[in-house]
N, C-alpha and C positions, 0 to 999 in steps of 0.2 A: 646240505649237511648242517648248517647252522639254525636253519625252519628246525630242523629233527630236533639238532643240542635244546634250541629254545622251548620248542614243546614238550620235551623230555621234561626240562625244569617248571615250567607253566603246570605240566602234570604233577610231577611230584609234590609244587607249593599246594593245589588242589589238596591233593594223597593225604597229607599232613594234615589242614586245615580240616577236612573231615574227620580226620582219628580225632583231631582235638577237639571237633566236635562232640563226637559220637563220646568220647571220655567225659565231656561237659553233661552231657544230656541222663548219660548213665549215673553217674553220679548224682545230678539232683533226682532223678530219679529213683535212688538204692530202695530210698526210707518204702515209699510207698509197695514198690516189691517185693521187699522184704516181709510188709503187710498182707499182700497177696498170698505169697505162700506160704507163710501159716494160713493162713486162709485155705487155701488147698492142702495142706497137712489135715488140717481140722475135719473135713467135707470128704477128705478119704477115709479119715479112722470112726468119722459117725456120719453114717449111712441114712441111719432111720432116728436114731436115738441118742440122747447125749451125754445124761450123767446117770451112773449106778449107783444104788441104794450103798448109805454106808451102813458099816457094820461095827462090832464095838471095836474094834483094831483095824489101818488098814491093810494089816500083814496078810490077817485073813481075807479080809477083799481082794488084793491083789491075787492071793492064791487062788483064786475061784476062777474057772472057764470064762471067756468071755460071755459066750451062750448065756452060762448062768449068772448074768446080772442085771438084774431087772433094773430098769432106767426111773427117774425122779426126778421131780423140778424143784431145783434149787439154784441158788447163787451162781453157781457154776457155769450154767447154761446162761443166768444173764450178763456176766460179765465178757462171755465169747459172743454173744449176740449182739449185747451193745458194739463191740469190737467190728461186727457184720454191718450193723445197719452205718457205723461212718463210715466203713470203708463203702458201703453202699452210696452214700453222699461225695463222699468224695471222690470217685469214679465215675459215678453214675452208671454201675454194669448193675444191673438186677437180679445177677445173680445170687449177692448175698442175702438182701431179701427175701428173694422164692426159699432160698437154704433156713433163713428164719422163720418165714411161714412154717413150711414143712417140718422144722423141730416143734416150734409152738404148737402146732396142728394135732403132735403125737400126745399130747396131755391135754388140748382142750377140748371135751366135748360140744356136741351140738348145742346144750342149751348151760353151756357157758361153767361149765360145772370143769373142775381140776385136777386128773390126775394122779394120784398118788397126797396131793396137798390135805393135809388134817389140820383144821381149824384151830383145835382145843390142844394143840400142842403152843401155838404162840412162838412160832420159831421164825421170827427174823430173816433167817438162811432162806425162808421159803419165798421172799418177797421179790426180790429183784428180776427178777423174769416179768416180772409188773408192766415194766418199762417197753417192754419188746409189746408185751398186749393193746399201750394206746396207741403204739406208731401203726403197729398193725390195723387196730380199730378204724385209723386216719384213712389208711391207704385202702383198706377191701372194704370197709364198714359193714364190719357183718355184728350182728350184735352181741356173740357167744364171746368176745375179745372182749367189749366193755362191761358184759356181766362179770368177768374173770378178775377183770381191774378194779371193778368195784368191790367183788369179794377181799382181795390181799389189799383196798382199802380201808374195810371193815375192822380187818386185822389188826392195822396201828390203831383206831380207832379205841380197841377193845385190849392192846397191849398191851399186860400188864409193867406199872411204872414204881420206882421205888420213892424215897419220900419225894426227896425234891424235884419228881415231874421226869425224870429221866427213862426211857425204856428198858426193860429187863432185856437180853439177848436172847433168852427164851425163857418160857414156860420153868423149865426143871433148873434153871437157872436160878434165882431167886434174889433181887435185890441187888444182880450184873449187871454192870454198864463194859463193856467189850468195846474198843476201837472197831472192829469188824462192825459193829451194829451201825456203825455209823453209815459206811455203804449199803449196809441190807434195806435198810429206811429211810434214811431223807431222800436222795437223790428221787424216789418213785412220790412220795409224800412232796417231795416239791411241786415235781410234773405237776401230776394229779389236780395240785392245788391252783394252775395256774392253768391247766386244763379248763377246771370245773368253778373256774373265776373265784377261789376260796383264797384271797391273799390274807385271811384273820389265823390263817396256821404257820405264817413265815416266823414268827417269832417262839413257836414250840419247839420248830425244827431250828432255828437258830440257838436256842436255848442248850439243845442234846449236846451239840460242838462245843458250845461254853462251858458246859459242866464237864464236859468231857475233858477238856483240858486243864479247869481251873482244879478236878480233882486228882487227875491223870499224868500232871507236867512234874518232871522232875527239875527242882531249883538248881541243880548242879549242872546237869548236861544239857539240860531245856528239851530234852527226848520226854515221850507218851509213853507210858507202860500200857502193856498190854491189855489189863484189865484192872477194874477199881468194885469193889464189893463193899456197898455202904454199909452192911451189918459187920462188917471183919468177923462175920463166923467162917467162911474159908477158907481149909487148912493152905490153901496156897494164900490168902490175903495176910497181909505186914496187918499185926495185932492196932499199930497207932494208927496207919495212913489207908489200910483195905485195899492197897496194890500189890497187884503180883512183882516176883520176882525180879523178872529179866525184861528190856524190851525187845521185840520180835519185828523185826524189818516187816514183815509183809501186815505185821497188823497197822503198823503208822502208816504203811500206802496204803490201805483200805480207809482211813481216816482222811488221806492227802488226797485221794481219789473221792471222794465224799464231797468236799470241801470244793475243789475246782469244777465236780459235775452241781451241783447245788448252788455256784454263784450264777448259773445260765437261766435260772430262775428268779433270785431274788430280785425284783426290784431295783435298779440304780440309786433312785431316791429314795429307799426303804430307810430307816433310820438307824437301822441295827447293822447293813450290809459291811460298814465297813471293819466288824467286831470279824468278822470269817476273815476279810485279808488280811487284818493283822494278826488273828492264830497263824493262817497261812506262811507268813513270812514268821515267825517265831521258830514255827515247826520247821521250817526248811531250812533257814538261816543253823538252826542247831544239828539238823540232820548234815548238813554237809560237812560239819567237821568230824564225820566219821565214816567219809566218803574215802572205801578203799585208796591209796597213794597212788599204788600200782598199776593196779587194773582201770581205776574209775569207779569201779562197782560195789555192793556193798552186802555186812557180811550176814547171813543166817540172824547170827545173838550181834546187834546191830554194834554197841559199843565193844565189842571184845574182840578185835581183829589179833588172829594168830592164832588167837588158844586153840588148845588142843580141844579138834574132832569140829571147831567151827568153821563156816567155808564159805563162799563167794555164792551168794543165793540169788537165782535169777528171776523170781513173783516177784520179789518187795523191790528189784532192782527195775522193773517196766514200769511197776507201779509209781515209784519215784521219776523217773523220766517222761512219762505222758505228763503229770499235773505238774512238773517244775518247767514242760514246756508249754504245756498248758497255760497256766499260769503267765509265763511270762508274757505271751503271743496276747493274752488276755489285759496285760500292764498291772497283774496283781501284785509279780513282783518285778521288781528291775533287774532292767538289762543284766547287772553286773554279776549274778548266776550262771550268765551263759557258758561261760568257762566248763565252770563245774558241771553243767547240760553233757556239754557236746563231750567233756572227758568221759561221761556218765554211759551215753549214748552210744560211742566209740566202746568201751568198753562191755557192755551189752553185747553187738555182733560180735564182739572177738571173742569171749568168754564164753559164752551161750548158745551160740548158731554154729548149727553143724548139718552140713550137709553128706545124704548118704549117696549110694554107689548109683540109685536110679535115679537124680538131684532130686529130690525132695527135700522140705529143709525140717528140721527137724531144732526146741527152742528147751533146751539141757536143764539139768540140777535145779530144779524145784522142791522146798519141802512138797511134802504130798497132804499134810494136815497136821494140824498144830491148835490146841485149846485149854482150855481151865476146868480143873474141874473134872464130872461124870464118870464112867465105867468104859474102862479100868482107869482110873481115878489118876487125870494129869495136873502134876502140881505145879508145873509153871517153871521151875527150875531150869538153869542151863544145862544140866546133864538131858533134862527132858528136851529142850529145844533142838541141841543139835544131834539126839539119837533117835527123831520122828524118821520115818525112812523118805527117801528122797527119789523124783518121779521127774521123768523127762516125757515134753508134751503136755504138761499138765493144763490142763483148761483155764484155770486158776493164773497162773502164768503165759499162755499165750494169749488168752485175751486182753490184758492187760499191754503184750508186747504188740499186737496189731493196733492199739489204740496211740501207745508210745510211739511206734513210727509214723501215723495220720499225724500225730500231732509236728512230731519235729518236719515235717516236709510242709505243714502248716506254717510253720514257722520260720522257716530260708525263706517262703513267698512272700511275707510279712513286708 
């Protein structure tokens, strides 16, 4: 009887020891997961193809059949494929690759020709898929990949720039510099240059981030406005300073996202390298003080928590947790963010992640598109910001969230 009482308890200290295992293992494990399934969200909702043409509203788009939306490469596609190919690395399962291949593959012809891409429009948006073209180049070396890379490098080449050397954000733009440009263009402009042994353009693409900020930084909050128009003819640009209105969360993570993929390129001893970490820390050190209390997360119109019809946006909220874990994993900036990280991060799966009735998971409350400018003519305003309509799953937002959670499980292993 007493063999049985002992082994009873011999078992159950086992019993225990393994939940608190299997609790351990799951847990460091969430982040990456978490990454997988969107991952498997994404790979069930595009099949063949990934992003549909927009149109001059996305009211209208969204109303249109799916059937009827003809697919384009743009930003979209590289910001969920960048998202692919780490978790590719960080895995090591090939399935996200063959999944990259196979979108890339629907817009590149045999002899390297693009898709839906027009030249003579000068659009920024169309670049970033660039990136997916030389890894792929690396990995199959077919040569229709580096003709296509070479083309969208043509592009910045040929880009029209306003006085002081800066990028337009497109063509029909005119004399814009856009935080968003800043992910459309360097991070592919850096590769590229470090590809094709060209380090005499580190200092162009360091340049865009300087001016970007030195014209773009508000003295009060140390926040980026959204866009800066050197002519102040733009009925949305401020008559003295040529900034829009309000700042827009997702467009300073596409800045903060710029910045932490573009220091994987520069140079250590480059001389300018250390001009990006201290934007870096500027920008984040100001963004956190209007890091939601409650949630962690942060809001649509970044500085105006509460107002009416503004809310808890989750692109600009991945976007800010990949490069401030980024970032730190990297010693761009110090530990003492972590805090603000992990409340950020926390905050993220609870707000955001929703799982439906078959588990799939599913990555919530996305604007759907937000800009300056064009037809029907968006003035930048906060009335405009938080009445853009708002899009769950958005590619724009889950790539950004499978990059977030690579980076923080990057970062426990640190």
């Amino acid at each position: 009887m007493k063999k049985t009482v002992t082994s009873l308890k011999a078992h159950s200290k086992f019993t225990l020891l393994l939940c608190v295992l299997c609790a351990f293992v799951g847990k460091t494990n969430a982040q990456i997961n978490y990454a997988k399934q969107m991952a498997a969200t994404i790979m069930n909702q595009y099949k063949d193809s990934m992003v549909v043409k927009k149109y001059a509203s996305h009211l209208e788009q969204d109303k249109l059949p799916e059937g009827n939306r003809p697919a384009n490469w743009n930003y979209e596609i590289g910001v969920v494929l960048m998202g692919f190919e780490r978790l590719a690395k960080h895995t090591g399962d090939n399935t996200y690759m063959n999944y990259t291949k196979h979108i890339v593959d629907h817009f590149i012809k045999d002899d390297g020709t693009i898709r839906t891409y027009i030249m003579d429009e000068y659009n920024s948006d169309m670049v970033p898929p660039a990136r997916q073209l030389l890894r792929l180049h690396e990995l199959y070396k077919e040569e229709k990949y580096k003709i296509a890379a070479q083309t969208l490098r043509n592009q910045i080449s040929w880009q029209p720039r306003n006085k002081i050397g800066g990028f337009w954000h497109k063509l029909k733009y005119p004399t814009q510099m856009w935080l968003d440009g800043l992910y459309m263009l360097e991070p592919f402009y850096a590769e590229y240059s470090v590809v094709n042994n060209q380090p005499e353009y580190f200092n162009d693409i360091i340049n865009q981030f300087v001016w970007m900020e030195k014209y773009g930084r508000d003295a009060k909050t140390g926040l980026l406005y959204h866009g800066w128009d050197e002519s102040k003819l733009q009925r949305w640009a401020n008559k003295k300073t040529g900034l829009s209105p309000e700042f827009w969360s997702r467009s300073i993570g596409w800045y903060m996202m710029a910045l932490v993929d573009v220091l994987d390129f520069i140079p250590a001893n480059h001389p300018r390298r250390n001009e990006l970490i201290k934007i870096l820390n500027r920008t984040t050190t100001a963004l956190i003080k209007f890091q939601d209390a409650k949630s962690g997360v942060w809001w649509q119109v970044t500085n105006k928590a509460n107002q009416d019809k503004n809310y808890l946006e989750s692109s600009g909220t991945a976007m800010f947790v990949f490069s401030i874990a980024k970032a730190i994993r990297m010693k761009y900036l110090p530990a003492t963010f972590n805090a603000a990280l992990q409340k950020a991060y926390n905050g993220m799966i609870k707000e955001f992640v929703k799982e439906d009735a078959n588990g799939q998971y599913h990555y919530m409350q996305a604007v759907a598109g937000a800009g300056l400018g064009g037809i029907p003519y968006r003035d930048g305003t906060y009335e405009y910001y938080v009445n853009e309509p708002r899009r769950d799953d958005d590619l724009k937002a889950i790539g950004p969230f499978i990059q977030a959670c690579i980076e923080m499980e990057l970062l426990k292993k640190k």
